[in-house]
N, CA and C atoms as an extended XYZ file, in Angstrom:
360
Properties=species:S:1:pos:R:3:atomname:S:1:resname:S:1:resid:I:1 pbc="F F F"
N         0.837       -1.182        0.000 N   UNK     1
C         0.000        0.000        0.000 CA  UNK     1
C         0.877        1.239        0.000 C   UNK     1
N         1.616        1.509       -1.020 N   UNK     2
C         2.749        2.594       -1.128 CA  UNK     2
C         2.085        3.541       -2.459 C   UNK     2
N         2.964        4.480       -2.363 N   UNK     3
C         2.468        5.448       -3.477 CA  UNK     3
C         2.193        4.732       -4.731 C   UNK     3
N         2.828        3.356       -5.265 N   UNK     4
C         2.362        3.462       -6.646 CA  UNK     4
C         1.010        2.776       -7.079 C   UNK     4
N         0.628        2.413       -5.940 N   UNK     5
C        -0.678        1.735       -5.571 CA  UNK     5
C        -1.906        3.264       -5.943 C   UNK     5
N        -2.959        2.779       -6.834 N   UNK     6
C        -4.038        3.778       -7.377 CA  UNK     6
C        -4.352        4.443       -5.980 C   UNK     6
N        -4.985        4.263       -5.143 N   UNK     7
C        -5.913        4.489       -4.192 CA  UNK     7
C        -4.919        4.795       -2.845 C   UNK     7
N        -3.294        4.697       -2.871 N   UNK     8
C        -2.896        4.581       -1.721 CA  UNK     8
C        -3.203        6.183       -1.555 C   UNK     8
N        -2.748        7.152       -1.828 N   UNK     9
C        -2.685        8.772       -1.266 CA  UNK     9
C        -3.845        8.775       -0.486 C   UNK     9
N        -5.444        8.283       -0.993 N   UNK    10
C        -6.990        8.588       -0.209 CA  UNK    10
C        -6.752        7.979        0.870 C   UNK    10
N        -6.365        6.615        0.763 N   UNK    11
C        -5.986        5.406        2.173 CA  UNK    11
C        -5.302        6.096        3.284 C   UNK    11
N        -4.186        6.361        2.720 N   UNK    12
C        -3.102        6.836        3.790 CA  UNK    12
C        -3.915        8.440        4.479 C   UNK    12
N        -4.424        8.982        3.676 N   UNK    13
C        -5.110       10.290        4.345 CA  UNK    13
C        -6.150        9.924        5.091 C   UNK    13
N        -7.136        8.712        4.798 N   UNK    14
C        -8.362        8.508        5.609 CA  UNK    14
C        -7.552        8.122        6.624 C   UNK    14
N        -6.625        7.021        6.968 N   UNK    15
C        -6.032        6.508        7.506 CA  UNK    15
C        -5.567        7.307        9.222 C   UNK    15
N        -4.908        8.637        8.307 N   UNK    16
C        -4.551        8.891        9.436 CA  UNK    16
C        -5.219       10.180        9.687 C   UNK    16
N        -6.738       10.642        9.074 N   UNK    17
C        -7.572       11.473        9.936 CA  UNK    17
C        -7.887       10.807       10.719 C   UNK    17
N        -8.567        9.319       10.676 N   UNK    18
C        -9.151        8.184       11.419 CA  UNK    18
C        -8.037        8.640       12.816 C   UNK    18
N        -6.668        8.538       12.748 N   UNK    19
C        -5.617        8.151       13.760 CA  UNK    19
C        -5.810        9.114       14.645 C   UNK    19
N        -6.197       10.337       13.983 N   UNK    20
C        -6.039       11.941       14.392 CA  UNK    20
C        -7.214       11.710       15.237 C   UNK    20
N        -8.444       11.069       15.258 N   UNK    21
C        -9.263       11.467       16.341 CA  UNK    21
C        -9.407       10.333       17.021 C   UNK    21
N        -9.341        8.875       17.106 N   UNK    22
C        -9.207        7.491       17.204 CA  UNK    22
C        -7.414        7.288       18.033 C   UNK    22
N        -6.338        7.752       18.328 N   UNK    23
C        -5.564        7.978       18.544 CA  UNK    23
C        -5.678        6.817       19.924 C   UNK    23
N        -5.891        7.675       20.846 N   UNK    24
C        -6.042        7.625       22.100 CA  UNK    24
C        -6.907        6.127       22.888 C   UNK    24
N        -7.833        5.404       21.427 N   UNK    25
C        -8.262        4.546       21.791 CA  UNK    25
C        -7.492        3.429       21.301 C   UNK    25
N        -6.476        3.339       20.972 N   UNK    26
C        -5.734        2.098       20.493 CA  UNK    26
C        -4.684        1.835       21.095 C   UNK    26
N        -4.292        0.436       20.950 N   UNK    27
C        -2.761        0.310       22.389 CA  UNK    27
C        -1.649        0.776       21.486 C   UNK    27
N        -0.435        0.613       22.247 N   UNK    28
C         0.339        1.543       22.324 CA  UNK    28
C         1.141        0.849       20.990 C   UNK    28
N         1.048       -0.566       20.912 N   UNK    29
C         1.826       -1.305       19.874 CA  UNK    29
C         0.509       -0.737       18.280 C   UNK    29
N        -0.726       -0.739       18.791 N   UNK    30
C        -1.264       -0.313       17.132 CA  UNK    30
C        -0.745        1.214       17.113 C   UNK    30
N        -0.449        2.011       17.842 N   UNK    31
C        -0.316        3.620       17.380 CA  UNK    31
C         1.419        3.362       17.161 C   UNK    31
N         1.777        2.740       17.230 N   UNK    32
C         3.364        2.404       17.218 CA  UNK    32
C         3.488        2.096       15.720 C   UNK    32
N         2.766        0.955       14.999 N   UNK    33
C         2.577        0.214       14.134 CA  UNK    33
C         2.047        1.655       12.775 C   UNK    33
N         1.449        2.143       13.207 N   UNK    34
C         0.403        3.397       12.241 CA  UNK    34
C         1.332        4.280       12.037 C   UNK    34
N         2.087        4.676       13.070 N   UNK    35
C         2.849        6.135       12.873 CA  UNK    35
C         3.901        5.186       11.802 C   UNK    35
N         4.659        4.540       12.429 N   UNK    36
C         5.845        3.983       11.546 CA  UNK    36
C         5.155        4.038        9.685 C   UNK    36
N         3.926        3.330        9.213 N   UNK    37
C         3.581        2.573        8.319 CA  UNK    37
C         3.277        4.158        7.536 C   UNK    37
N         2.003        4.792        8.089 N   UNK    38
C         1.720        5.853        7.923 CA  UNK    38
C         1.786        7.466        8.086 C   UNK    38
N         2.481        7.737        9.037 N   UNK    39
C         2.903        9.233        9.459 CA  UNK    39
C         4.297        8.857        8.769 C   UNK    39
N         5.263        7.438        9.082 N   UNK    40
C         6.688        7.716        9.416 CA  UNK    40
C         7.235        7.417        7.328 C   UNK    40
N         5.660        6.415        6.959 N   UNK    41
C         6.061        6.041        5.561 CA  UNK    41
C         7.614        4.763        5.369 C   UNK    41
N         7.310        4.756        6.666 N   UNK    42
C         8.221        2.993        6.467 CA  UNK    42
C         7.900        1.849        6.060 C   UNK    42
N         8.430        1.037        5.160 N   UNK    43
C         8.427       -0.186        4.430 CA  UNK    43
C         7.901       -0.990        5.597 C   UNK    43
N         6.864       -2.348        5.129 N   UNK    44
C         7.160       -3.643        6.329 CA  UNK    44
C         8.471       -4.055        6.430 C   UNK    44
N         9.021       -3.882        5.469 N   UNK    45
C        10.652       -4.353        6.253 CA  UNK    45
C        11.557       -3.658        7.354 C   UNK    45
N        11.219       -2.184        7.044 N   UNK    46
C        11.691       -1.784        7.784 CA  UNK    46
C        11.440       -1.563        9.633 C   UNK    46
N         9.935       -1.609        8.944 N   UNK    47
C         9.431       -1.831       10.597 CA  UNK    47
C         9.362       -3.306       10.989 C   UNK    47
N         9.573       -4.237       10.284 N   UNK    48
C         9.806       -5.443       10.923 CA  UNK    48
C        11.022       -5.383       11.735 C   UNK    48
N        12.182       -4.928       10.669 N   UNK    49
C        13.528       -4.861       11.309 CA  UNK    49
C        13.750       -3.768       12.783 C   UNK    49
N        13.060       -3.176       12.448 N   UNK    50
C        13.069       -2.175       14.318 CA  UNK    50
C        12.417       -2.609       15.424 C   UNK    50
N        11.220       -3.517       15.001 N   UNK    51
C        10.458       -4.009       15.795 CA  UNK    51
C        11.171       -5.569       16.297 C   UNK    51
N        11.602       -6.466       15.654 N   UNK    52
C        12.098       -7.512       15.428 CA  UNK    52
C        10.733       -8.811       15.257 C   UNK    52
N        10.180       -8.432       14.637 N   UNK    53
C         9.424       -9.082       13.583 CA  UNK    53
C         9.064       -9.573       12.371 C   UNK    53
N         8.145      -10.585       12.116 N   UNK    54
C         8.175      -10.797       10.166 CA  UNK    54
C         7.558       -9.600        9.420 C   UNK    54
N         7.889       -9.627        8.597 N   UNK    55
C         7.244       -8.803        7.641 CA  UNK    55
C         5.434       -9.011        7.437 C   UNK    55
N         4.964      -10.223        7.552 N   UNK    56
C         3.977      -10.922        7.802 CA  UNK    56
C         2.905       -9.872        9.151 C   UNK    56
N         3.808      -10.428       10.127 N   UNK    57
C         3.404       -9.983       11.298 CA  UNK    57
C         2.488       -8.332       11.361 C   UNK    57
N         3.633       -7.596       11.178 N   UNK    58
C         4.044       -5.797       10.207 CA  UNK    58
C         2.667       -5.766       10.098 C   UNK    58
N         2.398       -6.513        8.693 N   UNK    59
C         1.195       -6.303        7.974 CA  UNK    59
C        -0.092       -6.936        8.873 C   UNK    59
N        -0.384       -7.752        9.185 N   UNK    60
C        -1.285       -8.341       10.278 CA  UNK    60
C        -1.518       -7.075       11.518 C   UNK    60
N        -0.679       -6.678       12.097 N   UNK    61
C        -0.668       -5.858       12.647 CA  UNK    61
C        -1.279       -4.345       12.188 C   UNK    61
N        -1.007       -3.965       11.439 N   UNK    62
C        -1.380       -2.989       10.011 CA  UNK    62
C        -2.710       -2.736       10.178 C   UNK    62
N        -3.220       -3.934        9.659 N   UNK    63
C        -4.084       -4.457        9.166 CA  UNK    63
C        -5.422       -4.283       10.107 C   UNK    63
N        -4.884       -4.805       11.079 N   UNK    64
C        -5.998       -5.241       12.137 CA  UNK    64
C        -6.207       -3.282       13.286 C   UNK    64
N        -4.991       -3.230       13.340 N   UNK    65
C        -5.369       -1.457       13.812 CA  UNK    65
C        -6.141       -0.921       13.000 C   UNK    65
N        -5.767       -0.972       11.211 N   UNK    66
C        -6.863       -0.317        9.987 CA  UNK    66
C        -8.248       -0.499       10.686 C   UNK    66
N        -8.687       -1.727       10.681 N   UNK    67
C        -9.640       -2.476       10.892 CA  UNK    67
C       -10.557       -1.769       11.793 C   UNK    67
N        -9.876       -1.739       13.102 N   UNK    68
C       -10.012       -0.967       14.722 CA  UNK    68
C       -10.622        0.106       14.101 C   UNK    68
N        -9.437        1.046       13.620 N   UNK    69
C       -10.286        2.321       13.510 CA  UNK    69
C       -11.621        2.651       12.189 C   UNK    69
N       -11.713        1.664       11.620 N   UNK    70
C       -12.777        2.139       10.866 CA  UNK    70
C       -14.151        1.285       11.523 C   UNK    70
N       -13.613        0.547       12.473 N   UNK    71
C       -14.883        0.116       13.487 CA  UNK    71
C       -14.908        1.013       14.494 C   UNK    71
N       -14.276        2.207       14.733 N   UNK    72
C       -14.145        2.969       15.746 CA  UNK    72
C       -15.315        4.379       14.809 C   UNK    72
N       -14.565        4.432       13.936 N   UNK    73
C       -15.674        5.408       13.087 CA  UNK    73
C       -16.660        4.851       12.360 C   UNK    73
N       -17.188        3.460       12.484 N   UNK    74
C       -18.928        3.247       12.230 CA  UNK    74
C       -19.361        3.555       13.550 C   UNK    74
N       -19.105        3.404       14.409 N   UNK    75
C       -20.118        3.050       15.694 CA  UNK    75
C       -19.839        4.862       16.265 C   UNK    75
N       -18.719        5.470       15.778 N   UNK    76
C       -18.690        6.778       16.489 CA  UNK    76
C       -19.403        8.040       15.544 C   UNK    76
N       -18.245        7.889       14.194 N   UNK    77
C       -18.706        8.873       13.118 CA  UNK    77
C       -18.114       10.478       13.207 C   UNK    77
N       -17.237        9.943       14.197 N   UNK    78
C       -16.463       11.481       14.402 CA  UNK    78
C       -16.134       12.146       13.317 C   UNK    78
N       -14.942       11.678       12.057 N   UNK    79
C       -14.376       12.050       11.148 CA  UNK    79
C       -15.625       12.482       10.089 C   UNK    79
N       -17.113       11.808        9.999 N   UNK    80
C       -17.825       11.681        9.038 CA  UNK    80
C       -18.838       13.290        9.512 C   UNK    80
N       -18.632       13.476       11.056 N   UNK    81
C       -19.206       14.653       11.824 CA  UNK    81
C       -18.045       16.057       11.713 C   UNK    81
N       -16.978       15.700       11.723 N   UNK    82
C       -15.795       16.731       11.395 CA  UNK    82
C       -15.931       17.499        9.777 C   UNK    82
N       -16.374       16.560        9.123 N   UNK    83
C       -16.228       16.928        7.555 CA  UNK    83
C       -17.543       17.680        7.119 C   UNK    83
N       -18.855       17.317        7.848 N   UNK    84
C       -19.976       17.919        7.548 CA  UNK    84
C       -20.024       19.523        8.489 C   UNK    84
N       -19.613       19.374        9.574 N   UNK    85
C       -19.175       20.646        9.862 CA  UNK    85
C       -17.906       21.798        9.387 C   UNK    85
N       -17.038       21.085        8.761 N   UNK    86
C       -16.586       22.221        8.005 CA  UNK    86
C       -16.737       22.571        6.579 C   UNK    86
N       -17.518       21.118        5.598 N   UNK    87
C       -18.454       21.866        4.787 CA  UNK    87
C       -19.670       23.269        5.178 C   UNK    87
N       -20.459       22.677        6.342 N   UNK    88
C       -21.549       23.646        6.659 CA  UNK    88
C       -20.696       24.824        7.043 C   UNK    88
N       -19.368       25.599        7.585 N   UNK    89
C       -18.300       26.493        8.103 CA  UNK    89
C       -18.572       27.174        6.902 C   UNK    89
N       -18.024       26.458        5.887 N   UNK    90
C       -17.702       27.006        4.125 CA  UNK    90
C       -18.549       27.555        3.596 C   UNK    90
N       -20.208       26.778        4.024 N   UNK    91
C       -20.970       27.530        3.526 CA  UNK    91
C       -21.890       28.092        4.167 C   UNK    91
N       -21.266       28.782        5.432 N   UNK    92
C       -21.609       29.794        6.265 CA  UNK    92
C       -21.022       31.195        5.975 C   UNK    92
N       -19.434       31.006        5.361 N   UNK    93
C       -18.732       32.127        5.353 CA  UNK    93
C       -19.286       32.337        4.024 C   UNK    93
N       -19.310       31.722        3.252 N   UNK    94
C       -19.689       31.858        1.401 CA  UNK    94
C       -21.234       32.452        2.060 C   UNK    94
N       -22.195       32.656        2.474 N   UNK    95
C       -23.528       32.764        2.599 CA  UNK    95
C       -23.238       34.380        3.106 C   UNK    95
N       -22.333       34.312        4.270 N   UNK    96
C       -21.871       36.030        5.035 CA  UNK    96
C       -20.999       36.672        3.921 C   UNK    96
N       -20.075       36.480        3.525 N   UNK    97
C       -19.326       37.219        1.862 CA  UNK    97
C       -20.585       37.575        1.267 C   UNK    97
N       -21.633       36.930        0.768 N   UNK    98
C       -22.411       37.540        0.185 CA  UNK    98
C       -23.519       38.126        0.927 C   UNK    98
N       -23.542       38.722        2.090 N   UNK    99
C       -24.697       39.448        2.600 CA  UNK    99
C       -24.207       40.951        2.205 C   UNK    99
N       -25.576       41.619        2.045 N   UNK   100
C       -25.092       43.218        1.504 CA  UNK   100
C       -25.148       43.830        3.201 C   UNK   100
N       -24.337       43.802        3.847 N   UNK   101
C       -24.130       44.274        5.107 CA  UNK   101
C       -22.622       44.735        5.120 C   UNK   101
N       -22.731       45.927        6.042 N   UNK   102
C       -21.462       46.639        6.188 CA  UNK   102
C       -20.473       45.415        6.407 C   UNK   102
N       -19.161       46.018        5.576 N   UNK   103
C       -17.528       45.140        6.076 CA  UNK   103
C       -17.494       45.006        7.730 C   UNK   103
N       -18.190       45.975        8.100 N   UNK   104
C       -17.537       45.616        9.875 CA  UNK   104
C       -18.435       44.694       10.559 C   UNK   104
N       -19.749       44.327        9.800 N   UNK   105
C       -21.240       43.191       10.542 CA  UNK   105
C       -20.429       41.852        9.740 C   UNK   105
N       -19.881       41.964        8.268 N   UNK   106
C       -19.106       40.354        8.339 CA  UNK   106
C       -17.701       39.941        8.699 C   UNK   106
N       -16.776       41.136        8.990 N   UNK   107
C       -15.767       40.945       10.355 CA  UNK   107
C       -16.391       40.500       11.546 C   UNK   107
N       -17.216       41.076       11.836 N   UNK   108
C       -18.129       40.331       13.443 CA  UNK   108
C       -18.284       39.157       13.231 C   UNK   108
N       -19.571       38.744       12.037 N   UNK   109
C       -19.832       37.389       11.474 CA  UNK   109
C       -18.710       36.240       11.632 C   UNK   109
N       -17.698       36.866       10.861 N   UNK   110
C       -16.670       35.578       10.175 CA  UNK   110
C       -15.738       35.340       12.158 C   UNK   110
N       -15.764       36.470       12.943 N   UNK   111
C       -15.347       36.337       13.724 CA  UNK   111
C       -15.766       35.009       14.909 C   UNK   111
N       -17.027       35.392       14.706 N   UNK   112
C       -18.463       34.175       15.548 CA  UNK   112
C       -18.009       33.007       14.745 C   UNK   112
N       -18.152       32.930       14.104 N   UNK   113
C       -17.961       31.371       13.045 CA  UNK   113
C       -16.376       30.892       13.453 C   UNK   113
N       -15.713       31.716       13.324 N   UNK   114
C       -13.912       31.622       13.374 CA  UNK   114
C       -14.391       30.517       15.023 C   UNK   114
N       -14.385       31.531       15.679 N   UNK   115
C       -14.449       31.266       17.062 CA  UNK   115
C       -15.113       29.769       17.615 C   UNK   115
N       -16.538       29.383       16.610 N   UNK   116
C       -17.074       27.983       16.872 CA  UNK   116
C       -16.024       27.098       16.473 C   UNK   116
N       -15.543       27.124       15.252 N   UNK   117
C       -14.866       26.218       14.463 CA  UNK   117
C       -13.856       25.964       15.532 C   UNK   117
N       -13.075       26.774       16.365 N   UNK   118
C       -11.806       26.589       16.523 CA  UNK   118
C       -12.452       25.787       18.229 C   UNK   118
N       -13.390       26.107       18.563 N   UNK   119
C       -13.378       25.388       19.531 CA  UNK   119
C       -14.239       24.121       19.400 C   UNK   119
N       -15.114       23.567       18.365 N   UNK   120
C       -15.040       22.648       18.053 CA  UNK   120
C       -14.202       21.175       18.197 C   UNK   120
């Protein structure tokens, strides 16, 4: 599952938004396993060889954290709730850009919106 693979760039990005909010619920050997494969972009060989494991293993391991977190986001839906709120953000600010109201009522506006998003 490396770059020359069609679909790897979407994988590796779902992958590790999944990690980005799912993080905290996985043991320490699957977030070990993810960063190396995916943040760090190391070969199974290579993380076999640091880990002292098969290459086999690597992938089993891989595999089964993948697994975790996309059973972590059916039953939660965080990432699928992250994305519909900053579509609806986009087309909050696109909706205030176009109100015929003074520059200083959609500085206020974009300010209120700024402010949800970030504490979101």
């Amino acid at each position: 599952m490396k770059a020359n693979e069609p679909d790897a760039l979407s994988k590796t990005t779902r992958i590790n938004q999944l990690f980005d909010f799912y993080e905290p619920l996985l043991t320490e050997k699957q977030r070990t396993f993810l960063k190396y494969y995916f943040h760090d972009d190391f070969s199974l060989g290579e993380i076999a060889a640091e880990v002292g494991i098969s290459r086999q293993a690597v992938y089993e391991h891989i595999k089964r954290a993948e697994q975790v977190l996309e059973s972590y986001e059916s039953k939660l839906s965080l990432l699928v709730r992250h994305e519909s709120l900053l579509q609806l953000t986009a087309e909050l600010v696109n909706n205030v850009n176009e109100l015929a109201i003074a520059e200083q009522e959609k500085q206020a506006l974009m300010s209120v919106i700024s402010q949800f998003t970030i504490s979101e």
